[in-house]
C-alpha positions in Angstrom: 6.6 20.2 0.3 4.0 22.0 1.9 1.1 19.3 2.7 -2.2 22.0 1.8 -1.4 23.2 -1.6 0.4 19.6 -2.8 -1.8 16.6 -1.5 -4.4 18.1 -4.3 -2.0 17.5 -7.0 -3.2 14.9 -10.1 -1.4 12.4 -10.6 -0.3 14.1 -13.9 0.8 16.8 -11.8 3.2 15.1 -9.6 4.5 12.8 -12.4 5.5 15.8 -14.3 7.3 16.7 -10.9 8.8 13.6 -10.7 9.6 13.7 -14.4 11.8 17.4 -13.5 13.1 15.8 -10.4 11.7 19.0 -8.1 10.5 16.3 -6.0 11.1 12.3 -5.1 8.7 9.5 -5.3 9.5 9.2 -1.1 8.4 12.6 -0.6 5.2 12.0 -2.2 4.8 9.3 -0.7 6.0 10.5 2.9 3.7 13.7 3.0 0.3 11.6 1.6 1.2 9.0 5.2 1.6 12.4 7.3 -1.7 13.8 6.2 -3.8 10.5 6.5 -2.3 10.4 10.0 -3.2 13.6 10.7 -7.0 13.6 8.7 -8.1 10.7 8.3 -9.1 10.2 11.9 -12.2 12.1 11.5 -12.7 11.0 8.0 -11.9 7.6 7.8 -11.3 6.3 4.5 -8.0 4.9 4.3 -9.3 2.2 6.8 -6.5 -0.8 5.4 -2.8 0.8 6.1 0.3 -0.6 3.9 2.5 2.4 4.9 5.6 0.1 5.2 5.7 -1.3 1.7 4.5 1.9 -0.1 8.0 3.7 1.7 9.7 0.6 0.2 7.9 0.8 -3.0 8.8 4.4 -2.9 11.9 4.4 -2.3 12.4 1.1 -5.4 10.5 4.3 -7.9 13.2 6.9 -6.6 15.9 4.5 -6.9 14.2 2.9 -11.1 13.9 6.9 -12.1 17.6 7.3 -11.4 18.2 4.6 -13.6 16.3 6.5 -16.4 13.3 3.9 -16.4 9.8 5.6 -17.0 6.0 4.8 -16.5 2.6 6.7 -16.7 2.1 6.2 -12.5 6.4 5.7 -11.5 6.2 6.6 -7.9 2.5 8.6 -8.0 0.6 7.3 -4.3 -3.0 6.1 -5.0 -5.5 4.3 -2.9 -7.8 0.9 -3.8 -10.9 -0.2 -2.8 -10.7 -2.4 0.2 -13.1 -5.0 -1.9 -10.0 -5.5 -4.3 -7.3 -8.5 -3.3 -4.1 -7.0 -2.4 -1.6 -10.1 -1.1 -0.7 -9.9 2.4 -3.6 -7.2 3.4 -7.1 -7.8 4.7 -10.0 -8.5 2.1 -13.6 -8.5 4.4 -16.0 -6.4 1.9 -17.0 -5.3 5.3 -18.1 -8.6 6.6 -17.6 -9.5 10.0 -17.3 -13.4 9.5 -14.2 -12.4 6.7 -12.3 -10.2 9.5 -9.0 -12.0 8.5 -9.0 -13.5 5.2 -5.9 -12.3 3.7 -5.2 -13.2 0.1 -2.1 -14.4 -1.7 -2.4 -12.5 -4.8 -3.1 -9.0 -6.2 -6.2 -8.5 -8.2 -5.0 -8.2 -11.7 -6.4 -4.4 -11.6 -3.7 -3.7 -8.7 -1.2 -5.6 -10.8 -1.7 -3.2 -13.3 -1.3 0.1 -11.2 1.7 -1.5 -9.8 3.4 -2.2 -12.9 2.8 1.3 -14.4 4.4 2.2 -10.7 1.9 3.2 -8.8 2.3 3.0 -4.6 -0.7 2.3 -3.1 -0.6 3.8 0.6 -3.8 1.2 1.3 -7.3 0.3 1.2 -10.7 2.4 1.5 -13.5 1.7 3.6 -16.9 0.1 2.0 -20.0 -0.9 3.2 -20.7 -4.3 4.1 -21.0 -6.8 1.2 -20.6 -2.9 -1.0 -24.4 -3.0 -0.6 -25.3 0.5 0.1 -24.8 4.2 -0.9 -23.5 4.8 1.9 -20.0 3.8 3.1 -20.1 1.8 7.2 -19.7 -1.2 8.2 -18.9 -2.9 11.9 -15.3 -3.7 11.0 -14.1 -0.7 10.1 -16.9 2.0 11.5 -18.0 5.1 9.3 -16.7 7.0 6.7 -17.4 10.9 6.5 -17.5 13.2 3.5 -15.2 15.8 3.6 -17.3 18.4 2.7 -19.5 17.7 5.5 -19.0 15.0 8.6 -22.7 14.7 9.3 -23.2 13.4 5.7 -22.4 10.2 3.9 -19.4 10.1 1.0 -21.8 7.8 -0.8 -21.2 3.8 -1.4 -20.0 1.8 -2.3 -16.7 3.1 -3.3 -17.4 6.1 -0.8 -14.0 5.4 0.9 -12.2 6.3 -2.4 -13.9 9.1 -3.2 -13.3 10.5 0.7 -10.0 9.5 0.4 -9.6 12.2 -3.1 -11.4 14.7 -1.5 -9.4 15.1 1.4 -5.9 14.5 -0.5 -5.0 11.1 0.5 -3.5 9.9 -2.8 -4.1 10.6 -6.3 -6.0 8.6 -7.9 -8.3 5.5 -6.2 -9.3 2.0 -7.7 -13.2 1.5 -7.0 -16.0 -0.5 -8.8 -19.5 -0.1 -9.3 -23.1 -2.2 -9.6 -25.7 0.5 -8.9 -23.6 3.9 -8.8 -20.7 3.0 -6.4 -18.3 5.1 -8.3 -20.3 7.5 -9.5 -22.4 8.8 -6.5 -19.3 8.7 -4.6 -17.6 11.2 -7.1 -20.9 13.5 -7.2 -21.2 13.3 -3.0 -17.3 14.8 -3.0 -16.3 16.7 -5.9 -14.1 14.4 -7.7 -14.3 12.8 -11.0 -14.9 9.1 -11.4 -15.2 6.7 -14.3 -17.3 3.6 -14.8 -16.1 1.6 -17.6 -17.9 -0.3 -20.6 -19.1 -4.0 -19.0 -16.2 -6.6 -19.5 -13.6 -4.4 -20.8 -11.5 -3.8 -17.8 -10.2 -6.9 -15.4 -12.4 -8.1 -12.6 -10.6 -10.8 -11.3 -9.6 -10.3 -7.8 -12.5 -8.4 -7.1 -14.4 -11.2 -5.3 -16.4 -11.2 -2.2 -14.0 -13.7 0.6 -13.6 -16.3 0.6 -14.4 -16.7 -2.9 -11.0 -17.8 -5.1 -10.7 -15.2 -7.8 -11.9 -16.2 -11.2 -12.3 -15.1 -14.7 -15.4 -13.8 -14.1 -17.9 -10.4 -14.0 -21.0 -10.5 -12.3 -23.8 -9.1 -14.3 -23.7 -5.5 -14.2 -20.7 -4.5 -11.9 -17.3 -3.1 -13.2 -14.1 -1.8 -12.2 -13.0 2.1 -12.9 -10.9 4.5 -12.0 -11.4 7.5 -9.8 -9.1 10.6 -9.5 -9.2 14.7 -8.8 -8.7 15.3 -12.8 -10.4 13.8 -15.8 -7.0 13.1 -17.7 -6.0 10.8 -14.8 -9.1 8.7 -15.5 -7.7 8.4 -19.2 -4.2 7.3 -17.8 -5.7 5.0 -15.6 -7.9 3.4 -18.2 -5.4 3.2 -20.3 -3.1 1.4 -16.9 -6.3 -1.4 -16.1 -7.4 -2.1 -19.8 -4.1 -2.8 -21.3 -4.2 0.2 -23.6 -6.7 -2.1 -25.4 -9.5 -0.4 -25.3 -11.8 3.0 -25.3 -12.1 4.2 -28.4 -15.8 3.5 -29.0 -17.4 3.5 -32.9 -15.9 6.9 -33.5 -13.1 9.5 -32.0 -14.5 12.2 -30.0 -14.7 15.9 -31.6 -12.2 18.2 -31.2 -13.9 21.2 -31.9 -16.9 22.6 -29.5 -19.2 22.6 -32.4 -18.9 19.2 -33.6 -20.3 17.4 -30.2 -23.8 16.4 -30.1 -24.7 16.3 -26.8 -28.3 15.6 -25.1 -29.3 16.5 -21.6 -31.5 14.4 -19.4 -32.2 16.5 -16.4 -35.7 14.1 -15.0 -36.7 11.0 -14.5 -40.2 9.8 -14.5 -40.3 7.7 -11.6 -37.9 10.5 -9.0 -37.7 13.7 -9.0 -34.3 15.6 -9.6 -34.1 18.5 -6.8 -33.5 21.7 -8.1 -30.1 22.6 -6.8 -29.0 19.2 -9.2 -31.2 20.8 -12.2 -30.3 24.6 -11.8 -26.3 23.1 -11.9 -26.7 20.9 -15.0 -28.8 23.8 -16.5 -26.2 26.1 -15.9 -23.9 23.9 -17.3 -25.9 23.4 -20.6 -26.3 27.0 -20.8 -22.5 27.5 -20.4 -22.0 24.6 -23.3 -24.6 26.3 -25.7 -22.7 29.8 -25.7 -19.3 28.3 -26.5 -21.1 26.1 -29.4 -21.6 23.1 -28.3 -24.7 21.5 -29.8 -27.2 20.9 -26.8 -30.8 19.1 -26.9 -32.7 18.9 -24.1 -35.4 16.1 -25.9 -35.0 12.9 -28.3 -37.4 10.6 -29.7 -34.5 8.3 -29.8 -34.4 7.6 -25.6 -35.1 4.7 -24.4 -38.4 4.0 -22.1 -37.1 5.5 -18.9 -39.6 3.4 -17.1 -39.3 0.1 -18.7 -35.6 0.7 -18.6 -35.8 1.4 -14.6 -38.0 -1.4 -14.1 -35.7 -3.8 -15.7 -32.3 -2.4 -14.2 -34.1 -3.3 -10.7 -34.9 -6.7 -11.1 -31.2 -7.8 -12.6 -29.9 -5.3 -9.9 -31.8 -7.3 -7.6 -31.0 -10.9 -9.1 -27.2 -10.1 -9.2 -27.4 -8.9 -5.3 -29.2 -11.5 -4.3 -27.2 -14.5 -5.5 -24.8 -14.1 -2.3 -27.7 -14.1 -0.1 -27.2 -16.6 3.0 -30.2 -19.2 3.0 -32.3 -17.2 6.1 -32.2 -13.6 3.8 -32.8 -15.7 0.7 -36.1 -17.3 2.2 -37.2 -14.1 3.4 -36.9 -12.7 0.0 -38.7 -15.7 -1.6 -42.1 -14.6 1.0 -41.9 -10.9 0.2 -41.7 -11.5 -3.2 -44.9 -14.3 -2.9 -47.0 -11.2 -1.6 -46.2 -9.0 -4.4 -49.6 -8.1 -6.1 -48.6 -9.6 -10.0 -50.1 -5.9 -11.1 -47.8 -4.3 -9.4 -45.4 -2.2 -11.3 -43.5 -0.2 -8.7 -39.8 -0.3 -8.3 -40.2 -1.6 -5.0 -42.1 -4.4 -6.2 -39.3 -5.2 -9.2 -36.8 -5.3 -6.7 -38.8 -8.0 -5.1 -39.4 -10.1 -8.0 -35.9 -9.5 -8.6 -34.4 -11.3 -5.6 -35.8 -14.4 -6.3 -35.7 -14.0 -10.1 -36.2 -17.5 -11.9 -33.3 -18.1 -14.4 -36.3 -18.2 -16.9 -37.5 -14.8 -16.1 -33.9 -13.3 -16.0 -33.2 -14.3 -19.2 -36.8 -12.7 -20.3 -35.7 -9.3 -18.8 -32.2 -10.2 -20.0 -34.0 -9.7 -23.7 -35.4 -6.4 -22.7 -32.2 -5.2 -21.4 -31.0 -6.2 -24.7 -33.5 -3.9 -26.9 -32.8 -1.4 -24.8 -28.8 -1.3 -25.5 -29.7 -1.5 -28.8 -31.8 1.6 -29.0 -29.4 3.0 -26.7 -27.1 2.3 -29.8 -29.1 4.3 -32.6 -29.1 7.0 -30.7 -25.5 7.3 -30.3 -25.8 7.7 -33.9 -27.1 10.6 -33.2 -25.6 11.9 -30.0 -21.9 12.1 -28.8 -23.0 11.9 -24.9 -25.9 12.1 -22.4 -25.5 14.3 -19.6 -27.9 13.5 -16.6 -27.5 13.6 -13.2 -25.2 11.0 -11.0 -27.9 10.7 -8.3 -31.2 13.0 -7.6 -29.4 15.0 -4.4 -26.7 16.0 -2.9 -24.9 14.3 -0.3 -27.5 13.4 2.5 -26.9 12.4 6.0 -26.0 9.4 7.3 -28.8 6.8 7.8 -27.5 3.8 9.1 -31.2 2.5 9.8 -31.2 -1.5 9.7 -33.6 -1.9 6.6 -32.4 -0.2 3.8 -34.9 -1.2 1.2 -37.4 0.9 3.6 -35.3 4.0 3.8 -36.3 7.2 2.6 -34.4 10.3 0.2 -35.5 13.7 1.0 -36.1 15.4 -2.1 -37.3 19.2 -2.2 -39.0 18.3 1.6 -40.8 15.6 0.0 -40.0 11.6 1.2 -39.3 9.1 -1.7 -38.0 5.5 -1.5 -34.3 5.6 -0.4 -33.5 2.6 -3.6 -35.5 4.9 -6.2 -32.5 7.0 -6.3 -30.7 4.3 -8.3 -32.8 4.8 -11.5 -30.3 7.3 -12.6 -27.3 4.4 -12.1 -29.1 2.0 -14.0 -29.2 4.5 -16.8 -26.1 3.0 -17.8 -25.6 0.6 -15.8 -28.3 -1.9 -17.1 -27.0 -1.8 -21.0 -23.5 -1.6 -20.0 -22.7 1.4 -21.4 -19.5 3.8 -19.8 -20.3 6.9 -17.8 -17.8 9.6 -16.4 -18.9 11.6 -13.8 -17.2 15.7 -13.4 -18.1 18.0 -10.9 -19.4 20.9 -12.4 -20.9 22.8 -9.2 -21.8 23.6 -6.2 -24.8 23.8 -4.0 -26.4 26.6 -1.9 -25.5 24.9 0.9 -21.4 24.3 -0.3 -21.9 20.4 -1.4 -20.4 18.7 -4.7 -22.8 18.7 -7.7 -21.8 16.4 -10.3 -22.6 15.7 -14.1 -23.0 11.9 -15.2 -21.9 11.9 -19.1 -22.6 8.7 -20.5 -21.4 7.3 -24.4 -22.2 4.9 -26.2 -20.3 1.4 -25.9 -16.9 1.1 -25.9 -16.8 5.2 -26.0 -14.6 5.3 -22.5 -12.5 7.4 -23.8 -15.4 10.0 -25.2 -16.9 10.1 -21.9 -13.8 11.0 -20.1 -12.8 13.3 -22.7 -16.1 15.6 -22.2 -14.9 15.3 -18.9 -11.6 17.1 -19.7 -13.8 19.6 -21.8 -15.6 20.5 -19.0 -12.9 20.9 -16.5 -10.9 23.4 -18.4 -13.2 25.5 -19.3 -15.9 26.2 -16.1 -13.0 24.5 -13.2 -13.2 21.4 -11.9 -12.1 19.5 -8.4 -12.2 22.0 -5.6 -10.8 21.1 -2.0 -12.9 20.9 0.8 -13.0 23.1 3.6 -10.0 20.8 5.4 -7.2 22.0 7.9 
């Protein structure tokens, strides 16, 4: 195998190889270890190595496909989120204190990819406590976006979507609160899906030392991500049991037939233009092969009411692992918030000390919204909008987060304002797929967030599929 033009292969790709027997599971497997060796020095996303048991695991794929046994990932190498319970490896979300709690069982999730025959090669890096958009922590240092090693991958899944980019497996677990599988995909070039709330298994994805429950935390999920949208469908199809994605109604099949709406601003942070001029010149691309494209609806939610609630349950569901120190801290900042005060800044104080009284009052708000959210997918197949206001941005690894800042167009807004766009969907639950669909003047991924309506997983990646094979999708980065 020669390792440039085949470590970019999809996962259908190389099972169709495996499939015609032009190349062994081992192989695979053998060239994806020689180019993290080689690569991943620099980028450092595969941060948790299991090289010895994926050879093994290998080698049991080689041996089951002689036998004549099948499955969708026999012998395909993929990559998981270091924040997902694999038995025998390191789980630390980053934290320093967790350095070596090992677990004694898989996350159901990596069950799942390992019984469809998936070899994972090891774990991605993540920020600490996957609190950022960036991906760094003091455990395993900084991870670098291939496109560019002066700028972040994105968080929290940034390891993941790194690892894609540069060719390190085909397809990556990752999971997302506020963007950390999306971003990630738009920061690199690769496609990403964040599933409906609750459908696909999140136990074993559990900050240590925590035992792993039955349980989701209010707003974050699990999802696939991969270099081709019909990988995401095969790995929804792996994590959710083939149970689930089919949404209120099939997708079209015919160009005409989809209803889609772009949302291309938001009126509390402004998109920059090189995100604007590639999701108009994707719109412009749809409308002249007759696709049915609106650019305004009565039917969308209050963008602002919507932000301002997605902040403070963002904030509530952070918050709730907050040692006692940061907790108290948040309890004074949010004493000195004027009550007035409508700023996202000052809902993401409220948040963090949100009264279980007052969650369950923005908890009803949330719930109107998912419920206009609803009629309008009466009326709409999917929402295009962007995955995040900019391209990737450099590294800022400043202590305070909450006090960063995002360039946008020269102009300075508040580094957490970029989440608005996450919360799109992220606060009713609702699936989103993110394709790229360009590039920038300056060579960085632009992506296209295209979000259905609940239960529609299967929609959203399917638009996905539309849109790579007809204006390109994944390119490789400018890599040795």
């Amino acid at each position: 195998m020669t390792d440039a033009e085949d470590a970019y292969r999809t996962a259908a790709e190389q099972a169709e190889l495996l499939d015609r027997r032009q190349v062994s599971a081992l192989e695979l497997v053998e060239a994806a270890i020689s180019r993290i060796e080689r690569l991943d020095v620099e980028i450092n996303a595969v941060v948790v190595r299991d090289f010895d048991r994926a050879l093994v695991a290998a080698r049991a794929a080689d041996a089951a496909r002689a036998r004549g046994e099948r499955g969708p990932l026999l012998g395909v190498p993929v990559t998981v989120k270091e924040s997902f319970n694999i038995a025998g490896l390191p789980t630390t979300w980053g934290i320093p204190p967790f350095v070596d709690f090992v677990p004694a069982e898989d996350a159901v999730a990596v069950r799942r990819l390992k019984a469809a025959g998936a070899v994972v090669l090891g774990k991605t890096n993540v920020p600490v406590a996957l609190g950022d958009l960036q991906t760094y922590n003091p455990i395993h240092g900084t991870t670098r976006n291939p496109w560019d090693a002066g700028r972040t991958p994105g968080g929290s899944s940034g390891g993941s979507a790194a690892a894609l980019a540069a060719g390190f497996g085909a397809l990556s677990l990752g999971s997302d609160i506020a963007g950390s599988l999306r971003v990630p995909a738009h920061f690199t070039g690769v496609h990403a899906h964040k599933a409906t709330f609750g459908v696909l298994p999140a136990r074993g994805h559990v900050a240590p030392p925590n035992a792993p429950l039955d349980y989701s935390r209010d707003l974050s999920v699990i999802g696939p991500m991969a270099r081709g949208a019909r990988d995401l469908a095969t790995a929804f199809g792996v994590l959710s049991g083939g149970r689930h994605g089919g949404g209120p109604r099939p997708a079209p099949t015919e160009p005409a037939a989809w209803r889609v709406l772009l949302l291309d601003d938001h009126p509390l942070i402004p998109t920059s233009g090189e995100v604007r001029e590639a999701l108009g010149a994707l719109a412009r691309r749809l409308r002249g092969d007759g696709f049915r494209v609106s650019q305004h609806s009565d039917l969308v939610p209050d963008l602002v009411e919507g932000a301002r609630v997605y902040m403070r349950l963002l904030l509530a569901s952070i918050a709730s692992s907050y040692p006692p120190a940061a907790y108290e801290d948040a309890r004074i900042r949010a004493a000195g918030v004027d009550p007035g005060d409508t700023a996202l800044a000052a809902e993401r104080a409220r948040g963090a000390v949100l009264s279980h009284r007052a969650w369950i009052e923005a908890d009803a708000v949330r719930a109107r919204h998912r419920e206009a959210w609803a009629r309008l997918f009466r009326e709409f197949d999917v929402v295009l909008c962007p995955p995040s206001p900019t391209t990737a941005f450099p590294h800022d690894h400043s202590a305070d987060q909450w006090a960063r800042t995002i360039m946008i167009d020269g102009v300075a807004h508040d580094y957490p304002d970029q989440l608005v766009w996450s919360g799109l969907a992220g606060a009713p639950g609702l699936p989103a797929t993110v394709a790229p669909i360009a590039r920038s003047a300056g060579g960085l991924p632009v992506g296209v967030q295209i979000i259905g309506a609940l239960h529609a997983d299967l929609t959203c990646i399917r638009f996905a599929e539309l849109i790579e094979q007809r204006y390109g999708g994944f390119v490789p980065p400018p890599l040795p």
